[in-house]
C-alpha positions as CSV (number, residue, x, y, z in Angstrom):
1,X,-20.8,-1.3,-29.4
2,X,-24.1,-1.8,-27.8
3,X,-23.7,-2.9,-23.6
4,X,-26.8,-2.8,-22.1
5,X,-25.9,-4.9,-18.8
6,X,-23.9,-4.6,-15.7
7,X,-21.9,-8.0,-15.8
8,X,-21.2,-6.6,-20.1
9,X,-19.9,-3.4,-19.2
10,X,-17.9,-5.5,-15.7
11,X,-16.4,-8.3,-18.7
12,X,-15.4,-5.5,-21.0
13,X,-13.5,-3.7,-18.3
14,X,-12.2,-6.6,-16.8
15,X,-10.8,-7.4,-20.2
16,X,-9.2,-4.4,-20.6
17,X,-7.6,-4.3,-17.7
18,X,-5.6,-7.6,-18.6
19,X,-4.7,-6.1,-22.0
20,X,-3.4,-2.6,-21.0
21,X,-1.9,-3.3,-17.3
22,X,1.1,-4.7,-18.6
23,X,4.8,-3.8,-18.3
24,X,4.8,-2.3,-21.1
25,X,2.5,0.1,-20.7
26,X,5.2,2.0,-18.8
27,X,7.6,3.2,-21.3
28,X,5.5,5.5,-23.1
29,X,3.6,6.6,-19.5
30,X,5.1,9.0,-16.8
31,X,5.0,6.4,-14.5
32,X,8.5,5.2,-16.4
33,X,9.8,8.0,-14.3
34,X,9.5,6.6,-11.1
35,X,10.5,3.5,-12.4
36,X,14.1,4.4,-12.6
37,X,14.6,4.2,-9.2
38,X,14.5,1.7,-6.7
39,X,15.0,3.7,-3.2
40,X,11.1,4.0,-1.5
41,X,12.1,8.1,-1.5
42,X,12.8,8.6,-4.8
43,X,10.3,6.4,-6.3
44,X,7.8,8.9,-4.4
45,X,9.8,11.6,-5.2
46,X,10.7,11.4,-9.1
47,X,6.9,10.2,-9.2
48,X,4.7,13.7,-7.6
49,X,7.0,15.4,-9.9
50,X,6.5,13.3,-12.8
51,X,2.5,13.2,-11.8
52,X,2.7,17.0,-11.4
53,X,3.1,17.9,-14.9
54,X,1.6,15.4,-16.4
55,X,-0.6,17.7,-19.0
56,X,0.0,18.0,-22.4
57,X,1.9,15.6,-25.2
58,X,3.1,12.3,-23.6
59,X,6.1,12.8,-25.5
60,X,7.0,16.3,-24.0
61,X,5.9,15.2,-20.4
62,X,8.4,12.7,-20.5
63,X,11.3,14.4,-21.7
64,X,10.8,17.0,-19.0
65,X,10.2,15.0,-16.3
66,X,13.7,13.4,-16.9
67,X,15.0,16.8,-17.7
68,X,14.0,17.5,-13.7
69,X,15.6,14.4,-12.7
70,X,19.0,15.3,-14.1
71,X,18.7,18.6,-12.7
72,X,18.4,16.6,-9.8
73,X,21.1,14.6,-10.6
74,X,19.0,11.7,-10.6
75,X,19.3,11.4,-6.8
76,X,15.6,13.3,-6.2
77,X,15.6,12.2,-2.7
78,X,19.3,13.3,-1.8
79,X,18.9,16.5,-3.8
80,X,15.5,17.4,-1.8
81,X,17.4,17.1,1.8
82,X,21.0,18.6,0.9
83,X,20.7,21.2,-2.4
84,X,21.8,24.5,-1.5
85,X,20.5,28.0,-2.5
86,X,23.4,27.9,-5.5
87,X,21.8,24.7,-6.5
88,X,18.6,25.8,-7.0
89,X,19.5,28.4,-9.7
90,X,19.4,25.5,-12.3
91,X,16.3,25.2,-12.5
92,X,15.0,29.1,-13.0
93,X,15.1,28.1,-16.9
94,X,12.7,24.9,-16.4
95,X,9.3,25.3,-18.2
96,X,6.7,22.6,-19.0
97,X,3.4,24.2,-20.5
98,X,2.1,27.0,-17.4
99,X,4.5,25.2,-14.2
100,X,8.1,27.1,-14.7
101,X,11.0,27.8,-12.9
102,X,9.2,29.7,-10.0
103,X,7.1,27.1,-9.8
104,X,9.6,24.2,-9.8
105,X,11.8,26.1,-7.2
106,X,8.9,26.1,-4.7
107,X,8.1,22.6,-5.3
108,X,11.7,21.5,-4.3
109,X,11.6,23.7,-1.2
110,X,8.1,22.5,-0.2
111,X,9.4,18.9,-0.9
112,X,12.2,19.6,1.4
113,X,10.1,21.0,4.3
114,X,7.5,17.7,3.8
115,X,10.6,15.5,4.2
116,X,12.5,17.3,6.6
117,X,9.8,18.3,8.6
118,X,7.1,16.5,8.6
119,X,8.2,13.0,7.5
120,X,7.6,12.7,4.1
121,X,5.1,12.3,1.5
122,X,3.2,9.4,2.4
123,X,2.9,10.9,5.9
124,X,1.7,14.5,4.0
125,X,-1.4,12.4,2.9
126,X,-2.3,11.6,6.5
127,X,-4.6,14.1,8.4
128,X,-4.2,13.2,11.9
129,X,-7.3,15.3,12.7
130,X,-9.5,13.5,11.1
131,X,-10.7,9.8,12.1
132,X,-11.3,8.2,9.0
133,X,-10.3,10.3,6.1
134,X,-11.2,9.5,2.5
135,X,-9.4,10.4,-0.1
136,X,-10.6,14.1,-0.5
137,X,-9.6,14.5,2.9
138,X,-6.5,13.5,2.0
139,X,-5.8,15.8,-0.9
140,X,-6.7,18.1,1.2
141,X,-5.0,18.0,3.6
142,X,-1.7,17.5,1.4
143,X,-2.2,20.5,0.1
144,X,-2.5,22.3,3.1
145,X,0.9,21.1,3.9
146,X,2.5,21.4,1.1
147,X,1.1,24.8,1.0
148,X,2.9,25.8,4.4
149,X,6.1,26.9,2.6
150,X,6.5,30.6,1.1
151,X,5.2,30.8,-2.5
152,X,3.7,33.3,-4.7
153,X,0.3,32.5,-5.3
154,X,0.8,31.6,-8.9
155,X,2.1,28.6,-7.6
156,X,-0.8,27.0,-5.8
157,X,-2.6,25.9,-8.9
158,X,-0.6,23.5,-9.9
159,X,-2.0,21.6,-6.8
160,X,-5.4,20.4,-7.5
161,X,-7.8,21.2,-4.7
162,X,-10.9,18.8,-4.6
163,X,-12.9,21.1,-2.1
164,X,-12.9,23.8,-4.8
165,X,-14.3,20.7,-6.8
166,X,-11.3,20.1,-8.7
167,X,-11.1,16.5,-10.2
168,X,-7.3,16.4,-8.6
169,X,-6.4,14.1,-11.9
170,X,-2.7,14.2,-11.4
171,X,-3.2,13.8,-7.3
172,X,-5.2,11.1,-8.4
173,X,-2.9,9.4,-10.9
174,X,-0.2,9.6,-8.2
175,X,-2.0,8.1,-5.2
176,X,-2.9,5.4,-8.0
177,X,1.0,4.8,-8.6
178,X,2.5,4.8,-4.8
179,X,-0.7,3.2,-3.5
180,X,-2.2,0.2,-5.9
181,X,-0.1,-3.6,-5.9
182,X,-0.9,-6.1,-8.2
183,X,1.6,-8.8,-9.5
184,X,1.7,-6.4,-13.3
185,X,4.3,-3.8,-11.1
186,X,2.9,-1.3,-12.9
187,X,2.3,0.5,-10.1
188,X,4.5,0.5,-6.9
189,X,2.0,-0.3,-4.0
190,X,4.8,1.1,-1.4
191,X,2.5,3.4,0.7
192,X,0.6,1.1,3.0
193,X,-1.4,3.9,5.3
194,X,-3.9,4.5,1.9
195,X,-6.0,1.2,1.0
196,X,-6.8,0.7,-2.6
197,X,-10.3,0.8,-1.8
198,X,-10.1,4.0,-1.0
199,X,-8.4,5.7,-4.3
200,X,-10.0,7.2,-6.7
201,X,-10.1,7.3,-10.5
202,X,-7.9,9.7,-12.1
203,X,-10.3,11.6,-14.4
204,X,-9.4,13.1,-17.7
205,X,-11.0,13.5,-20.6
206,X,-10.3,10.0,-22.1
207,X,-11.4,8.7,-19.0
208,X,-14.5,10.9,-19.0
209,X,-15.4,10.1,-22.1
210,X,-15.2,6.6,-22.7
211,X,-16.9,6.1,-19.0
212,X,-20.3,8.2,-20.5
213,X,-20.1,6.1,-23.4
214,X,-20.5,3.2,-21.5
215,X,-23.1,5.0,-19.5
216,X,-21.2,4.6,-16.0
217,X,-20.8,8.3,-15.6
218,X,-23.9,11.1,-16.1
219,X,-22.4,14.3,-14.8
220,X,-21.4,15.9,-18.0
221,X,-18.7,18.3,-15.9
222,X,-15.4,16.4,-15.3
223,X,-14.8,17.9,-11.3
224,X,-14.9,16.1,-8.0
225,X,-18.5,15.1,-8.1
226,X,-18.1,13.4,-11.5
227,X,-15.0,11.3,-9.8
228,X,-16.9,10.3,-6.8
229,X,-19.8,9.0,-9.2
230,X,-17.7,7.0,-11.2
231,X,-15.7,6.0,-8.5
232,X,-18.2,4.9,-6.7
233,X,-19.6,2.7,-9.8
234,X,-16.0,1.3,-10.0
235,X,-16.6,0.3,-6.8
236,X,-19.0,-2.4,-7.6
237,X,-17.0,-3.7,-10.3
238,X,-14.5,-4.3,-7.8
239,X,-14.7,-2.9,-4.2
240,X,-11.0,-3.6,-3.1
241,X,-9.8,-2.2,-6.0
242,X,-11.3,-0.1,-8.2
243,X,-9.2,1.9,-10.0
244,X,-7.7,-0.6,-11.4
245,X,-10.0,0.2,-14.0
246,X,-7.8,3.5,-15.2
247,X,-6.2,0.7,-17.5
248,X,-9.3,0.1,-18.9
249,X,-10.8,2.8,-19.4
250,X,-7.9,5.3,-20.4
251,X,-6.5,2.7,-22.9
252,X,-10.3,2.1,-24.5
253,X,-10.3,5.9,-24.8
254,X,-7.1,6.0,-26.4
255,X,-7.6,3.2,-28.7
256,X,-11.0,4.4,-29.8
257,X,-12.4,1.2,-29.3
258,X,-15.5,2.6,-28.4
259,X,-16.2,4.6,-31.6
């Protein structure tokens, strides 16, 4: 496929979007996690967990993210502020890929101490230090916070850190999910302190891949430099909302439309 200009590449994306940000995109996604739920808490909730290990088969991603929900007994939000030490045994057996039950364990007592002490998720992506954070700072910052709570250090890579140039994919995702409102509902659009402008595109290899093949992206490395570049290209496309394009560009990926 041979897309020499700007307002080609624009009308093929644009396209896309329409075909794959549809409804029923979200059953085979992780963001049908979320989607179970209706309370603003467990949306959020049910969602970073989902987002945080999304790696690996679809399939398998699924299956344990709803695995963590029952073991939650699909009440993330009342679980996080209530469990008790006993409760938190059930989940020394969870393992998805590298994140296991030490991992998991820490998560729900870091969740815990986010909602109990500093007011939640959405306000864990708000540095009050800084003026006019983008969304690095942001990342940042969360993890800094969510960091706060005793863990062993095997723990910490399972959240992405953007200043050690990590692409923060799943961070990204997420954001994408609580932050983005169009009328598909595919994503939620409940967090109102982010604007959409201001997200950035969840880079992964399909991603990656399909946005050098349309010659949008040149760094050949997929870190935080390569999302700020094509970012900041989606940005033209669309300035208020830009990663909208995820749609496009993950499903051409996936599709091999490209080839």
């Amino acid at each position: 496929m041979l897309l020499k200009k700007h307002d080609d590449i624009k009308d093929l994306l644009d396209e896309a979007v329409i075909k794959y940000n549809q409804r029923n995109f979200i059953e085979n996604d992780p963001i049908s996690i979320p989607h179970q739920f209706t309370k603003k808490e467990d949306i959020e909730i049910s969602g970073f967990l989902a987002s945080t290990i999304a790696w690996g088969n679809r399939k398998s991603i699924i299956t344990n993210a709803n695995k963590l929900m029952a073991l939650m007994d699909h009440a993330p939000h009342e679980f996080i502020t209530s469990y008790s030490k006993k409760d938190l045994k059930r989940f020394e057996n969870f393992v998805h890929r590298t994140f296991n039950g030490i991992d998991c364990t820490f998560f729900i007592e870091s969740l815990r101490h986010i909602y109990l002490d500093k007011g939640g998720l959405e306000k864990a992506f708000y540095p009050d230090d800084i003026s006019n954070p983008d969304l690095k700072d942001r990342i940042v910052h969360f993890r800094t916070v969510f960091l706060e709570t005793k863990h062993l250090s095997r723990s910490e890579k399972h959240i992405s850190n953007p200043a050690a140039k990590s692409s923060a994919k799943r961070l990204c995702m997420y954001l994408r999910w609580m932050v983005r409102k169009d009328s598909r509902k595919v994503d939620f659009g409940i967090w109102k302190n982010i604007p959409a402008s201001d997200l950035c595109l969840p880079l992964d290899v399909h991603t990656g891949n399909v946005s050098r093949t349309l010659k949008l992206l040149k760094r050949t490395q997929n870190d935080w430099q390569a999302v700020e570049e094509i970012t900041s290209v989606l940005r033209s496309f669309d300035p208020k909302d830009p990663v909208k394009y995820d749609f496009a560009l993950f499903g051409l990926g996936v599709d091999g439309v490209l080839k």
